[in-house]
Backbone as XML, in Angstrom:
<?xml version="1.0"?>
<chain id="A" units="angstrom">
  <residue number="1" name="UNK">
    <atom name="N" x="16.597" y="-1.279" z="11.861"/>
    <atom name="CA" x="17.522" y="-0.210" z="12.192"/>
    <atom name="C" x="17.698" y="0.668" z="10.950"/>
  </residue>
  <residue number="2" name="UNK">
    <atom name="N" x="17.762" y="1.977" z="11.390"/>
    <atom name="CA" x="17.970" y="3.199" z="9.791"/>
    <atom name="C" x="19.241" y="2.762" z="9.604"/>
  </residue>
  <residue number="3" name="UNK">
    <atom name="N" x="19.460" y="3.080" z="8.471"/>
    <atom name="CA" x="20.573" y="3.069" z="7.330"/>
    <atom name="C" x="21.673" y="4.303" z="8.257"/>
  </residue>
  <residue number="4" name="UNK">
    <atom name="N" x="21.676" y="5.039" z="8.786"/>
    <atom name="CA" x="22.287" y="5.824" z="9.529"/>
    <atom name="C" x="22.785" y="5.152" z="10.543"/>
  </residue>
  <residue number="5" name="UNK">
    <atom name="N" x="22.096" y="4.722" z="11.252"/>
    <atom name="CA" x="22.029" y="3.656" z="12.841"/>
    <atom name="C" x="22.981" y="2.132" z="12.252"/>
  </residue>
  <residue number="6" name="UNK">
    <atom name="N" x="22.933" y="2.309" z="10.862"/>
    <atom name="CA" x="23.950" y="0.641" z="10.717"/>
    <atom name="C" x="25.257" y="0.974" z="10.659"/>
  </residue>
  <residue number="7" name="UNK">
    <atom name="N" x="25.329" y="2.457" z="9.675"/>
    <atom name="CA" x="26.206" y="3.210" z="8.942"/>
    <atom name="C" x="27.310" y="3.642" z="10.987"/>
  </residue>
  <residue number="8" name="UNK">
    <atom name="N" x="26.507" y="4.173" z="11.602"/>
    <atom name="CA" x="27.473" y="4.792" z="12.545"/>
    <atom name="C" x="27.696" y="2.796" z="13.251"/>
  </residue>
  <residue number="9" name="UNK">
    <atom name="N" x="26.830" y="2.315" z="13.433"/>
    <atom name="CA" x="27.361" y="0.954" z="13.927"/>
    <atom name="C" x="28.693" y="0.615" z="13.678"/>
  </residue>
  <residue number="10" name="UNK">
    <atom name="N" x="28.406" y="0.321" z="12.374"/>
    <atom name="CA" x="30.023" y="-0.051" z="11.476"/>
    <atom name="C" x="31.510" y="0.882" z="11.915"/>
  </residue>
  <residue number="11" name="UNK">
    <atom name="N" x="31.323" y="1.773" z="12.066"/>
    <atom name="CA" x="31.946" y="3.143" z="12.393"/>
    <atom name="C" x="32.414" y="2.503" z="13.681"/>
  </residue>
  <residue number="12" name="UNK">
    <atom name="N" x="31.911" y="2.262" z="14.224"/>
    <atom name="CA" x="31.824" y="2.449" z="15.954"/>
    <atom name="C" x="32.987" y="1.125" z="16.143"/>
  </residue>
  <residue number="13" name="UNK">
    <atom name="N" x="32.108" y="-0.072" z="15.034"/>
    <atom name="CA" x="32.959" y="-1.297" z="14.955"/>
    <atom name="C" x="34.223" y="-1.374" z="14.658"/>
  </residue>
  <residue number="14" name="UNK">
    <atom name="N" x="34.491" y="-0.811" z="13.256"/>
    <atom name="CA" x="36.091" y="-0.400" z="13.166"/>
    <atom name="C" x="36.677" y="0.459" z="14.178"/>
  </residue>
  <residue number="15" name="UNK">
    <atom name="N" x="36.599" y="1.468" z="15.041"/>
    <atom name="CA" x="37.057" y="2.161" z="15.671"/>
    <atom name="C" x="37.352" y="0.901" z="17.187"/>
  </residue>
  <residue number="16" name="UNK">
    <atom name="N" x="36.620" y="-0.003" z="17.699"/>
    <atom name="CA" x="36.762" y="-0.715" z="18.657"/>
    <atom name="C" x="37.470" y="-1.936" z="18.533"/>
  </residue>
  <residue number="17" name="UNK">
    <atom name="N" x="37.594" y="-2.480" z="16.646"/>
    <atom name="CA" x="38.503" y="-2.813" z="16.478"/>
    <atom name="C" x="40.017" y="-2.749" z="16.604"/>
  </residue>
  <residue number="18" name="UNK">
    <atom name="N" x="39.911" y="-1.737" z="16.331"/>
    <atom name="CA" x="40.892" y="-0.767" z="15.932"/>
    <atom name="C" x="41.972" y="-0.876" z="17.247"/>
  </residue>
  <residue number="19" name="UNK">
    <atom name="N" x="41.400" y="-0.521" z="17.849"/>
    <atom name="CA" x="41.788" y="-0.509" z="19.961"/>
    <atom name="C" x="42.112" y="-1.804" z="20.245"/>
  </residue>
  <residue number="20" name="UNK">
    <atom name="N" x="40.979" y="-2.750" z="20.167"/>
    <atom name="CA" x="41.564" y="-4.107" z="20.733"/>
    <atom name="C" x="42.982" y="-4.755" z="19.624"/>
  </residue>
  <residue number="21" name="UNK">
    <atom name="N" x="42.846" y="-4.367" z="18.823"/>
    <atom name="CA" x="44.518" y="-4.495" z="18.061"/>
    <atom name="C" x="45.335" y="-3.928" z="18.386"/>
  </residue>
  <residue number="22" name="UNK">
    <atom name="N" x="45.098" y="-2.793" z="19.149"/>
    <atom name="CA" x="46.738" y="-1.867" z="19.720"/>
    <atom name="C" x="47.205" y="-2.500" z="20.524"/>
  </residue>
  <residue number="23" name="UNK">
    <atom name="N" x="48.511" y="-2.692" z="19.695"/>
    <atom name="CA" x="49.232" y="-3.254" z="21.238"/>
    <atom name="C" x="49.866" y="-2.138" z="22.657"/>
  </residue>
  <residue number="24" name="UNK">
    <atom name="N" x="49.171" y="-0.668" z="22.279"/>
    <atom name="CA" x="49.624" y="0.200" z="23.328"/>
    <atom name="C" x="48.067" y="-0.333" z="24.406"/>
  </residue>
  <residue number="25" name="UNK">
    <atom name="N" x="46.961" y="-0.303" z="23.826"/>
    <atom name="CA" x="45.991" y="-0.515" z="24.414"/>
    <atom name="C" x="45.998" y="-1.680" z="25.597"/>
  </residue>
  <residue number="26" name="UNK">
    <atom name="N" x="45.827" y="-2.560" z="24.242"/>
    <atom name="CA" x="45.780" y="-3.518" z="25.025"/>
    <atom name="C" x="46.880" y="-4.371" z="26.383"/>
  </residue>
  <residue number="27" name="UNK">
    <atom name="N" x="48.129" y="-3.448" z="25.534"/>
    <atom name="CA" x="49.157" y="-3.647" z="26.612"/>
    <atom name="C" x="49.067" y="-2.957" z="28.220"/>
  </residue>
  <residue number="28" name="UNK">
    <atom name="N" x="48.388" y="-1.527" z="27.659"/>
    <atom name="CA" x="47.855" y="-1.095" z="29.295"/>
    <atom name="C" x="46.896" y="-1.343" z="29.815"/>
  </residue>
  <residue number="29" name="UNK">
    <atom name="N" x="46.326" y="-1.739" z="29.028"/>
    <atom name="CA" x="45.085" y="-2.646" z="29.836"/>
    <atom name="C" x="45.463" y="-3.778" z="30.744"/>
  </residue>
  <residue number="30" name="UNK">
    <atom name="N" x="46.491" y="-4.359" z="30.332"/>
    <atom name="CA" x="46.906" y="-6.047" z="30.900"/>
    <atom name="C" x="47.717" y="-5.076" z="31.951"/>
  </residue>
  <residue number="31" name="UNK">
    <atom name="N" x="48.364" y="-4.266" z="31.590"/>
    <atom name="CA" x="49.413" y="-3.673" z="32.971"/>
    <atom name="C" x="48.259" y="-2.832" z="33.983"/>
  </residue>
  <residue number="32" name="UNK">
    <atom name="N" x="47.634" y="-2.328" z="33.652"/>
    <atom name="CA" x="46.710" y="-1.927" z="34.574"/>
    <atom name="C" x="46.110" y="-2.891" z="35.690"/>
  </residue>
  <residue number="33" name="UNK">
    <atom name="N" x="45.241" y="-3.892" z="34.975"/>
    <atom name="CA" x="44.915" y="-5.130" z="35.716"/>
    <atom name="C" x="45.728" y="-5.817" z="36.415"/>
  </residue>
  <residue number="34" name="UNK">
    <atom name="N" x="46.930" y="-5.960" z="35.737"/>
    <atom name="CA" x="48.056" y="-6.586" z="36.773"/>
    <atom name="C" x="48.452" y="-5.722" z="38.364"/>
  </residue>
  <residue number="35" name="UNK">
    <atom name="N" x="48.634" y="-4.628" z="37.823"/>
    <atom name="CA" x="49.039" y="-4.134" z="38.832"/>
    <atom name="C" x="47.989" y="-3.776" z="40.148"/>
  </residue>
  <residue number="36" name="UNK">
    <atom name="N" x="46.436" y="-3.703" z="39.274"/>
    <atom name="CA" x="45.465" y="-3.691" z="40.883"/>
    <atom name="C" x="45.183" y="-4.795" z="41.469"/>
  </residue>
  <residue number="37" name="UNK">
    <atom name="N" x="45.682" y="-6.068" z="40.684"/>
    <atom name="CA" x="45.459" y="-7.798" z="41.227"/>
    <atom name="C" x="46.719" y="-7.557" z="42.211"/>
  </residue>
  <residue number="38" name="UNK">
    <atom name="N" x="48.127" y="-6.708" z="41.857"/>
    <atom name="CA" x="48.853" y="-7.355" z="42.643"/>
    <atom name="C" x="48.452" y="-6.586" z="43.963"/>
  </residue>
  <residue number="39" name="UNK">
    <atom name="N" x="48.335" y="-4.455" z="43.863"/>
    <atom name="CA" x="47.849" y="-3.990" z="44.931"/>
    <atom name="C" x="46.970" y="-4.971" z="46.105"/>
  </residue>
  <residue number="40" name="UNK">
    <atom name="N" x="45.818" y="-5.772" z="45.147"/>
    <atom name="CA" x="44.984" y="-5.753" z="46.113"/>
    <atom name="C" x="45.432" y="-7.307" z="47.036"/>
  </residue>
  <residue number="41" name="UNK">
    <atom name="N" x="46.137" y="-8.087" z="46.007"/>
    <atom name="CA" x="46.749" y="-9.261" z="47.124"/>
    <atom name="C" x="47.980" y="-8.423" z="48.137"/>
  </residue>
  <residue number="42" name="UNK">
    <atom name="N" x="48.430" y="-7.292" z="47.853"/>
    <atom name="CA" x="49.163" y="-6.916" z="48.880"/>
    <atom name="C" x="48.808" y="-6.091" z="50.080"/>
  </residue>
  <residue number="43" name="UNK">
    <atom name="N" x="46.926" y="-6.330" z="50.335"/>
    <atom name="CA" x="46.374" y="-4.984" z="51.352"/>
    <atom name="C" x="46.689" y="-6.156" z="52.645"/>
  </residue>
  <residue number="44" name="UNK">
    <atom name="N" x="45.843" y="-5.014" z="53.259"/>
    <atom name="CA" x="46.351" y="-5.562" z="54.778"/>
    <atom name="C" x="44.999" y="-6.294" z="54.989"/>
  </residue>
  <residue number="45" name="UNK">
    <atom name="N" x="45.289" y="-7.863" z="56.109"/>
    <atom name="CA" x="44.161" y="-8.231" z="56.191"/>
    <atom name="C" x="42.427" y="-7.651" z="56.533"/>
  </residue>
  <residue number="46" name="UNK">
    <atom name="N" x="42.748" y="-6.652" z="57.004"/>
    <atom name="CA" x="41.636" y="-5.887" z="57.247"/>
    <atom name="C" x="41.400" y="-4.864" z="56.702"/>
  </residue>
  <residue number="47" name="UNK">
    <atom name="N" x="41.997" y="-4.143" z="55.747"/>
    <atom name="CA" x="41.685" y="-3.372" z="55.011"/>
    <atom name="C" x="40.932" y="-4.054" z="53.573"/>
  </residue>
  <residue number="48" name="UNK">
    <atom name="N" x="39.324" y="-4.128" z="54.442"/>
    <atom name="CA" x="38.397" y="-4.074" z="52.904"/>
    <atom name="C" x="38.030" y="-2.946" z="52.185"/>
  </residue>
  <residue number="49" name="UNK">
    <atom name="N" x="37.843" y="-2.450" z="52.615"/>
    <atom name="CA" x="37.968" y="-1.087" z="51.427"/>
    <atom name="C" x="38.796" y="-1.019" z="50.322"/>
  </residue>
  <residue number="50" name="UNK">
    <atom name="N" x="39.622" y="-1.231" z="50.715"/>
    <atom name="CA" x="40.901" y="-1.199" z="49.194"/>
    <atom name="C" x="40.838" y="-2.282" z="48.762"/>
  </residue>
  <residue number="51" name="UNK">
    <atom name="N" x="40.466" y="-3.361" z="49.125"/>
    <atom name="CA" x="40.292" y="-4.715" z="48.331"/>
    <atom name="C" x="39.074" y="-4.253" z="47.736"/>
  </residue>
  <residue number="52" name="UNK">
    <atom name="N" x="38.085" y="-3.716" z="48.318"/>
    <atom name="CA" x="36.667" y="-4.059" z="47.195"/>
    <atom name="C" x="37.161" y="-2.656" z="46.243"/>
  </residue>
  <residue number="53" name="UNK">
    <atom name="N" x="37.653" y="-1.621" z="46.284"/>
    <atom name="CA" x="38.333" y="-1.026" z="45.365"/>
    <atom name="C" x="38.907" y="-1.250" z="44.106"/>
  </residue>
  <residue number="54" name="UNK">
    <atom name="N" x="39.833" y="-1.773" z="44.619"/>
    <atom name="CA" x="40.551" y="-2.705" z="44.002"/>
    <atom name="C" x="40.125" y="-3.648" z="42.868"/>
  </residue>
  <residue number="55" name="UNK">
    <atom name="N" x="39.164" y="-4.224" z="43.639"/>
    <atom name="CA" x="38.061" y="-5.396" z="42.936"/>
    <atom name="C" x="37.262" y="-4.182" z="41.934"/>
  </residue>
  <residue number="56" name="UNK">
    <atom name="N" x="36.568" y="-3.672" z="42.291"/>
    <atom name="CA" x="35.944" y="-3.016" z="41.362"/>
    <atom name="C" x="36.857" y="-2.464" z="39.989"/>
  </residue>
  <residue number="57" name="UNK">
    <atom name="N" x="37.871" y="-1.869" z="40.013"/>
    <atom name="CA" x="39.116" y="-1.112" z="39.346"/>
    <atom name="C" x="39.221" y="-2.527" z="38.044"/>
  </residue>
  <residue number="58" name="UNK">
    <atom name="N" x="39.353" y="-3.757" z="38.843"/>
    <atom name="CA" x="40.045" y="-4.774" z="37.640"/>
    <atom name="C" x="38.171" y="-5.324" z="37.060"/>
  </residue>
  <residue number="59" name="UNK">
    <atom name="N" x="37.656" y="-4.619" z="37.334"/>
    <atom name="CA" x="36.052" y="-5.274" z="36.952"/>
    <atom name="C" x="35.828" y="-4.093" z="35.807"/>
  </residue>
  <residue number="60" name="UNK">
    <atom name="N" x="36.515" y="-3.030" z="36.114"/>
    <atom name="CA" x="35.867" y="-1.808" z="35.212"/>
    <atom name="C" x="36.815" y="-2.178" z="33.842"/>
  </residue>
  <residue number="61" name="UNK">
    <atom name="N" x="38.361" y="-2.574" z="34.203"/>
    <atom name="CA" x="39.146" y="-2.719" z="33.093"/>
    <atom name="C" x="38.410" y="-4.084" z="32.176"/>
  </residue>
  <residue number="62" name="UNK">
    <atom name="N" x="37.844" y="-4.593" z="32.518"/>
    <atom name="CA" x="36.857" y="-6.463" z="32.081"/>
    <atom name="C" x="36.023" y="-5.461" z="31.222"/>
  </residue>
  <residue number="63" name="UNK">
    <atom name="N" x="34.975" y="-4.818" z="31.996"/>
    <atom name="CA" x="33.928" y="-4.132" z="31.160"/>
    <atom name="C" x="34.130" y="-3.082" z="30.080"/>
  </residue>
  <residue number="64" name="UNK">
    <atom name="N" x="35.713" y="-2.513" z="30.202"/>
    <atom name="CA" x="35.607" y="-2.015" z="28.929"/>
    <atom name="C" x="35.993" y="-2.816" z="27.812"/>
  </residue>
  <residue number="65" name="UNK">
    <atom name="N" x="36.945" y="-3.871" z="28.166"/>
    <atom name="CA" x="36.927" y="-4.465" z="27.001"/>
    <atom name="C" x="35.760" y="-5.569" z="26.633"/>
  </residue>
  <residue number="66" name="UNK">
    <atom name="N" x="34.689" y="-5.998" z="27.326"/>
    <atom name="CA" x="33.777" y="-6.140" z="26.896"/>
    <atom name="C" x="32.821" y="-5.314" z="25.958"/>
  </residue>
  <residue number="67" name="UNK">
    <atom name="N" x="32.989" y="-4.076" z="26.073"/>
    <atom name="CA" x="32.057" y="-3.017" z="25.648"/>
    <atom name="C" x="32.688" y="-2.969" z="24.039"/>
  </residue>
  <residue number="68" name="UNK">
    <atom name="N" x="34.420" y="-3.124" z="24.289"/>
    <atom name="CA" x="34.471" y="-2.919" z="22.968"/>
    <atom name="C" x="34.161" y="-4.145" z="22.107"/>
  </residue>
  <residue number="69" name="UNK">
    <atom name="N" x="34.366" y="-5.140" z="22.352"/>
    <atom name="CA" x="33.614" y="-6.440" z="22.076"/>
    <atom name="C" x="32.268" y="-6.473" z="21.618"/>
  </residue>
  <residue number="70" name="UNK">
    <atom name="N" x="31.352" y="-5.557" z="22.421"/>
    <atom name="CA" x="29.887" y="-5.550" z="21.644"/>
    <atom name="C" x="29.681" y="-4.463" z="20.510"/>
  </residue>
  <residue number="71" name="UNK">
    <atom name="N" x="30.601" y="-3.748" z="20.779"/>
    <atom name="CA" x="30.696" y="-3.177" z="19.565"/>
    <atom name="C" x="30.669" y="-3.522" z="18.416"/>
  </residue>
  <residue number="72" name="UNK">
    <atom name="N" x="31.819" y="-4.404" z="18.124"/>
    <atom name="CA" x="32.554" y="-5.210" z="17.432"/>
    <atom name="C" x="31.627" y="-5.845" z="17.082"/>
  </residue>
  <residue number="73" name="UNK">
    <atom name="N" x="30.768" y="-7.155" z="17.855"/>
    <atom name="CA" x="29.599" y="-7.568" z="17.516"/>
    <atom name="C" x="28.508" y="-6.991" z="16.711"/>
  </residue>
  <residue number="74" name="UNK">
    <atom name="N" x="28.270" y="-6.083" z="17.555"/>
    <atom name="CA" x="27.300" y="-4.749" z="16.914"/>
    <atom name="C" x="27.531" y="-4.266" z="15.392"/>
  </residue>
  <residue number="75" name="UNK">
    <atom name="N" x="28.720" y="-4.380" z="15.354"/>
    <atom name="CA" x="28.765" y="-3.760" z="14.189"/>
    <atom name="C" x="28.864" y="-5.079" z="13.019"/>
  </residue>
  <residue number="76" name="UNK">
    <atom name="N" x="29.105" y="-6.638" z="13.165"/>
    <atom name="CA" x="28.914" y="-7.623" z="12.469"/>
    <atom name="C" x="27.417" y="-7.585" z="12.132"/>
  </residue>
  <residue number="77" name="UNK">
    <atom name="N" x="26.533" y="-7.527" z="13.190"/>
    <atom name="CA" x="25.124" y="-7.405" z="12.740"/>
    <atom name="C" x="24.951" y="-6.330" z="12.225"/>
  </residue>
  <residue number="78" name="UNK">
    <atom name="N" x="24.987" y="-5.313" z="11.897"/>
    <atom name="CA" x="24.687" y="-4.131" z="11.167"/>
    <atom name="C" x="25.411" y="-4.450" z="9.508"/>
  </residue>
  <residue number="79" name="UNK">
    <atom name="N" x="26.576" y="-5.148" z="9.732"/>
    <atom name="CA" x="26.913" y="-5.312" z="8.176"/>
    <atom name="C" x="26.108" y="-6.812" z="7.372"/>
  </residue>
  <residue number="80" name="UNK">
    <atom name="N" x="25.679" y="-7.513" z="8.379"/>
    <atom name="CA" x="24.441" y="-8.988" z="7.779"/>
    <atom name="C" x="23.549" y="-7.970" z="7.368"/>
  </residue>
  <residue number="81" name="UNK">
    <atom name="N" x="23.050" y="-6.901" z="7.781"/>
    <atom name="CA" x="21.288" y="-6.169" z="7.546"/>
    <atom name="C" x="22.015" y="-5.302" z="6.545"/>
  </residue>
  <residue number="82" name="UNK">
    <atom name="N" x="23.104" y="-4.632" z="6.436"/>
    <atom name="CA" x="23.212" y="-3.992" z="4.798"/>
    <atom name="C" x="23.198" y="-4.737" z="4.269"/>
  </residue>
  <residue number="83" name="UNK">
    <atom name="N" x="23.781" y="-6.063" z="4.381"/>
    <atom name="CA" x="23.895" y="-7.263" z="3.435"/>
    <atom name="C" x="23.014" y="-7.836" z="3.030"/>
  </residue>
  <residue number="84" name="UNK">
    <atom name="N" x="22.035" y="-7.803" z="3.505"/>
    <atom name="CA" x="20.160" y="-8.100" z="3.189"/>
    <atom name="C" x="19.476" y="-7.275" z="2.592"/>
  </residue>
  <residue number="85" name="UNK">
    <atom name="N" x="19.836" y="-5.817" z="2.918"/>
    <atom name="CA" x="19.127" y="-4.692" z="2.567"/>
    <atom name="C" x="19.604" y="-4.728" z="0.988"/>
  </residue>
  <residue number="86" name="UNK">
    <atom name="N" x="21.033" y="-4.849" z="0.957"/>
    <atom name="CA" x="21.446" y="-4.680" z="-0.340"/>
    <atom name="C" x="20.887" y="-5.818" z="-1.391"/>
  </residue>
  <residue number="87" name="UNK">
    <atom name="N" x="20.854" y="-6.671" z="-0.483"/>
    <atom name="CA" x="20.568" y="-8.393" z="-2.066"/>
    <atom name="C" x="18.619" y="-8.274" z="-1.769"/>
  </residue>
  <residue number="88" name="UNK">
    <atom name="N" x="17.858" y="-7.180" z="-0.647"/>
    <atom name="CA" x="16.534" y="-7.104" z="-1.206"/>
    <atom name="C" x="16.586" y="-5.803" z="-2.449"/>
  </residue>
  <residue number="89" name="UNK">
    <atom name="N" x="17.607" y="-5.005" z="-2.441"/>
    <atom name="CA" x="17.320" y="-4.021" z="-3.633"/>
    <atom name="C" x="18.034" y="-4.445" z="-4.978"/>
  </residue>
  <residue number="90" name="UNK">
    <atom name="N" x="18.762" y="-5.911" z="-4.859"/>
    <atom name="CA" x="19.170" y="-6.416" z="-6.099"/>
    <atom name="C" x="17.845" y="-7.040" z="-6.897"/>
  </residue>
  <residue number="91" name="UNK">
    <atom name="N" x="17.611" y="-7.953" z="-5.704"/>
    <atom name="CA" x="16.381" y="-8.359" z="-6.395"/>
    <atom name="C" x="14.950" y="-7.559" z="-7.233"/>
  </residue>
  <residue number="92" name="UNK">
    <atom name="N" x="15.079" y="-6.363" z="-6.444"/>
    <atom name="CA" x="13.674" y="-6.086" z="-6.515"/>
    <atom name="C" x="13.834" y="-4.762" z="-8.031"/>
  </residue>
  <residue number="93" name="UNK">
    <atom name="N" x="15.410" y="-4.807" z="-8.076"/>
    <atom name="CA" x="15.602" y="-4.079" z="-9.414"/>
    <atom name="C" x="15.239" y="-4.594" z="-10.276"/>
  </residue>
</chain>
C-alpha cells in the first residue's frame, strides 16, 4: 500500500474512532435500533412489509457500525506497515 493509502487509512481510523466513542453517536444508534425492534414487534400480523423494513432499518444500523469497525481495523494495519516501513529505513541507514 502507498504511503498516501496508509497515511489517509490512519485518518479514516481516528475519525471512526472518534464516532464509536461519542456518546451522542453511539447513543442514537442504540435509540434508533431500539425503537425499529420495538416498531417492528408492534406490526400487525400480516403486515410483512413493515417487518422486513423494519428488519432491514436495524441491519443497516449493525452495518454501519461494522464499517466503522473496519476502519478502525484498517487503520491498525496501516500503522504495523509504517511500522515496518519505518524499522526497514532504520536499518538500511
Amino acid at each position: 500500500m502507498s504511503e498516501d493509502n496508509l497515511t489517509s487509512a490512519l485518518y479514516r481510523a481516528t475519525r471512526a474512532s472518534a464516532l464509536m466513542n461519542d456518546d451522542l453517536v453511539t447513543g442514537s444508534l442504540m435509540q434508533l435500533e431500539n425503537e425499529y425492534i420495538t416498531a417492528w414487534r408492534g406490526t400487525a400480523v400480516r403486515d410483512t412489509d413493515a417487518r422486513e423494513r423494519l428488519w432491514q432499518a436495524v441491519q443497516i444500523v449493525g452495518k454501519f457500525r461494522d464499517h466503522l469497525r473496519l476502519m478502525i481495523a484498517d487503520g491498525r494495519i496501516a500503522q504495523a506497515e509504517i511500522d515496518a516501513m519505518a524499522a526497514r529505513d532504520v536499518k538500511a541507514a
